[in-house]
C-alpha positions in Angstrom: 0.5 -19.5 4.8 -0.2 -16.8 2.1 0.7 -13.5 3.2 -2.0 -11.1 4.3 -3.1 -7.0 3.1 -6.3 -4.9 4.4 -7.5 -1.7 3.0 -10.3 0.8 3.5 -10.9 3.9 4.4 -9.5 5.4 7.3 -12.5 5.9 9.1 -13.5 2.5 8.8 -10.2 1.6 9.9 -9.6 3.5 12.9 -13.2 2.8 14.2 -12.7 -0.8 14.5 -9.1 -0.8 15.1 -9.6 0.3 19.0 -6.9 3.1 20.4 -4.8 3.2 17.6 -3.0 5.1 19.8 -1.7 2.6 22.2 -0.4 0.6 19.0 1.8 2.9 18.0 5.5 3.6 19.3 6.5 6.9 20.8 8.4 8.1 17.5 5.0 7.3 15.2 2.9 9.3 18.0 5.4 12.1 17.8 5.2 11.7 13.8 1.1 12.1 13.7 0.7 14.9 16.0 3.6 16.6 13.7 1.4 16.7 11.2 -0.7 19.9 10.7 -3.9 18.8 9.0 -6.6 16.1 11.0 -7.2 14.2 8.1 -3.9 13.2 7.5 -2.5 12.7 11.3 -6.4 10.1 10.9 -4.7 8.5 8.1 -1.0 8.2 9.5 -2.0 6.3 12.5 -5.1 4.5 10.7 -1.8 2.9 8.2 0.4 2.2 11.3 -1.9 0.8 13.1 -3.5 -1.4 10.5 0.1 -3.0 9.3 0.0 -4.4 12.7 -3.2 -6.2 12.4 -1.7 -7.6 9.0 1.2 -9.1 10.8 -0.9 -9.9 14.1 -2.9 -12.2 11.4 0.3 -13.5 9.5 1.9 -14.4 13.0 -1.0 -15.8 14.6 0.0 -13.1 17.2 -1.7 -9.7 19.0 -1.0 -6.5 17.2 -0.2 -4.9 20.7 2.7 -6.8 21.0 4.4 -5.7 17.6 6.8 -3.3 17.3 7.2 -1.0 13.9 10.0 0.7 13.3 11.1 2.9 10.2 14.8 4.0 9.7 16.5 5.9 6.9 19.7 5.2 5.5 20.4 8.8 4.5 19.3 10.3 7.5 18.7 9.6 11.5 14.8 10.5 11.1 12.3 7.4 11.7 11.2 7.4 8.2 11.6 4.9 5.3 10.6 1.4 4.8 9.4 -0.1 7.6 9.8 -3.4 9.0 9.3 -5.7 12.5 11.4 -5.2 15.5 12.4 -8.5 16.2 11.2 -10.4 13.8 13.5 -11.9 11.2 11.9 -12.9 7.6 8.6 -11.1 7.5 8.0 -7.8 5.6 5.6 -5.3 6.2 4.5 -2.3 3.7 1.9 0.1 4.9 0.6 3.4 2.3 -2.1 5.7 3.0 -3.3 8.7 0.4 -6.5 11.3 1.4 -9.0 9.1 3.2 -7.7 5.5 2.2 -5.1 3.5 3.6 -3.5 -0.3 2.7 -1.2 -2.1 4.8 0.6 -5.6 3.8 2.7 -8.3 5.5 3.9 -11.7 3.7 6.8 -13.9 4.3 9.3 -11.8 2.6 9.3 -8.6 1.3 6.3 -7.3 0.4 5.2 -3.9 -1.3 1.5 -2.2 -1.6 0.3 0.7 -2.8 -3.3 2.8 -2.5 -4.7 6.3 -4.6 -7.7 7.5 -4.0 -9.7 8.6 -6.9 -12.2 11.4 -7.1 -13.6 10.5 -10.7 -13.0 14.1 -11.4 -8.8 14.4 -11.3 -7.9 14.3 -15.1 -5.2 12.2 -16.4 -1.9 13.8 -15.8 -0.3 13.0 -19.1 3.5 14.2 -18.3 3.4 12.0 -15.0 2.2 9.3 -17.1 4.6 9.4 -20.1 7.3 9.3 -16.9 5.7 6.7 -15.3 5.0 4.2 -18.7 6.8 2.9 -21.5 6.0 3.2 -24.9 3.4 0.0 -25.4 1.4 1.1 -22.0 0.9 5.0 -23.4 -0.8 3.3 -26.2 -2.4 1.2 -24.0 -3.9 3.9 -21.6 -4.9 6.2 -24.8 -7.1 3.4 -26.3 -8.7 2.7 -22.5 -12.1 3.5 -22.1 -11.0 5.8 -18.9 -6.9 6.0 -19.5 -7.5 8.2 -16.4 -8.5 4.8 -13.9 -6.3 2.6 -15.8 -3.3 4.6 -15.3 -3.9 4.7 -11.3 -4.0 1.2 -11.9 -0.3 1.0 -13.5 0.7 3.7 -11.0 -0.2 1.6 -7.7 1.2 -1.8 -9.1 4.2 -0.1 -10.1 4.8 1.8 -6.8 4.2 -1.6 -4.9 7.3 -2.9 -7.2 9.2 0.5 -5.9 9.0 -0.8 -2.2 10.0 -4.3 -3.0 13.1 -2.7 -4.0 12.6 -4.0 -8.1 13.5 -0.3 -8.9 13.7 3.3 -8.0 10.9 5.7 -8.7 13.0 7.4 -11.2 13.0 4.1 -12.8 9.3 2.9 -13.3 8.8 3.5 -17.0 11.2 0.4 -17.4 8.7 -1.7 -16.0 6.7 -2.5 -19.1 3.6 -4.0 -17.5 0.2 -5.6 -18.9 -2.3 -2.7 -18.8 -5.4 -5.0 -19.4 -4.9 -7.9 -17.8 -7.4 -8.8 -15.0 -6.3 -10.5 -11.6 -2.8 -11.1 -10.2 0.3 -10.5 -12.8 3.1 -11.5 -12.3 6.9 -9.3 -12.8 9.6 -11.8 -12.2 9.2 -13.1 -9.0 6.7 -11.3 -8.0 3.2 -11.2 -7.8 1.4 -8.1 -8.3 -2.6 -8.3 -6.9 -5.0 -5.6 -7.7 -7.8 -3.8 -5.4 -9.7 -1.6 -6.1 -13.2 0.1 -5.1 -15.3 3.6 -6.3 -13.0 5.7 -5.1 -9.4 4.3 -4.6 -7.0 1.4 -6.4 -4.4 -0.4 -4.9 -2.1 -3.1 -5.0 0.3 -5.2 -3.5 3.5 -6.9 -4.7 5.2 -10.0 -3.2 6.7 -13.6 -3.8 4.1 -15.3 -2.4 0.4 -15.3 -2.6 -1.5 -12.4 -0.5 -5.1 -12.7 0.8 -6.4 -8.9 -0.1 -9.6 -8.1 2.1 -11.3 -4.6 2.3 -11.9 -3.1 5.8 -15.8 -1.6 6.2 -17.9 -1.2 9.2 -14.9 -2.4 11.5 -14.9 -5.4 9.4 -12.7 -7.5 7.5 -14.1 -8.9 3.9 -12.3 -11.0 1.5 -12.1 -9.7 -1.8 -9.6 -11.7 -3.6 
């Protein structure tokens, strides 16, 4: 069975997601209401919530009856990568950023990514010559909007961060194709693309992943 990855926005999300509340542990629901601002306590728990229903679908089992938990190496916080309680050889990957989340689970580990774009945000060139090698600058510059298409190479390359291929201070080594349509591949892994008006995303794993958008409290397949 391929692995499976939803994204939309986070409204969408939470209104056909139920009480997201009740999905969540006690450590996520003490990490949401942490959080000063609405929108982004709305788009912690739409992320948590909809990782679950990834790996509810990739089990063939409820998303009540999963447990997530994040732990950090450096630190006793419940923060970092997160993964299944009790579930040996399935990785989950959830992201979230200003009204959009993505969440991902796959036989293995699995990495995804999501930005929202505004269509006004210029292209932050320093982040970008950090972020790219030397091919994909030129790349970007001769785009017809070196603004999109670097989102593009930001959220496949951040997906490759959480699959452990590198460290953030380490993306500019990964020389990918910036005009390439459809799933590329890095290695082992297989990088697919999403992307709507206002947000890209990606997600990174070893096996195939069935990538649907979430609208209306529904699920629709897009690749």
């Amino acid at each position: 069975m391929a692995g499976v990855a939803l994204a939309g926005r986070t409204g969408e999300v939470l209104a056909g997601a139920g009480d997201v509340r009740e999905l969540l542990t006690r450590a996520e629901r003490d990490r949401a209401d942490a959080l000063r601002s609405a929108a982004d306590r709305d788009d912690f728990l739409a992320a948590h919530a909809l990782v679950r229903l990834c790996a509810g679908e990739l089990l063939g089992r409820p998303a009540q009856g999963l447990t997530v938990v994040q732990s950090c190496g450096r630190c006793d916080r419940p923060h970092g990568r997160p993964r299944l309680d009790g579930v040996a050889g399935v990785g989950v990957s959830l992201a979230h950023a200003r009204g959009w989340v993505a969440a991902a689970a796959a036989h293995g580990p699995v990495g995804v990514d999501i930005e929202a774009d505004d269509g006004r945000t210029p292209l932050d060139r320093r982040l970008a010559a950090r972020a790219c090698g030397p091919a994909e600058l030129a790349e970007l510059e001769a785009a017809a909007d070196p603004r999109r298409t670097f989102l593009r190479q930001w959220v496949r390359k951040e997906s490759l961060v959480k699959v452990g291929e590198c460290t953030l201070d380490e993306v500019c080594r990964l020389d990918l194709p910036v005009h390439r349509p459809g799933p590329v591949r890095r290695g082992a892994w297989r990088l697919t693309d999403w992307s709507a008006a206002e947000a890209v995303g990606c997600v990174a794993a070893r096996e195939q992943v069935r990538l649907r958008t979430v609208s209306g409290g529904r699920r629709h397949r897009t690749r």
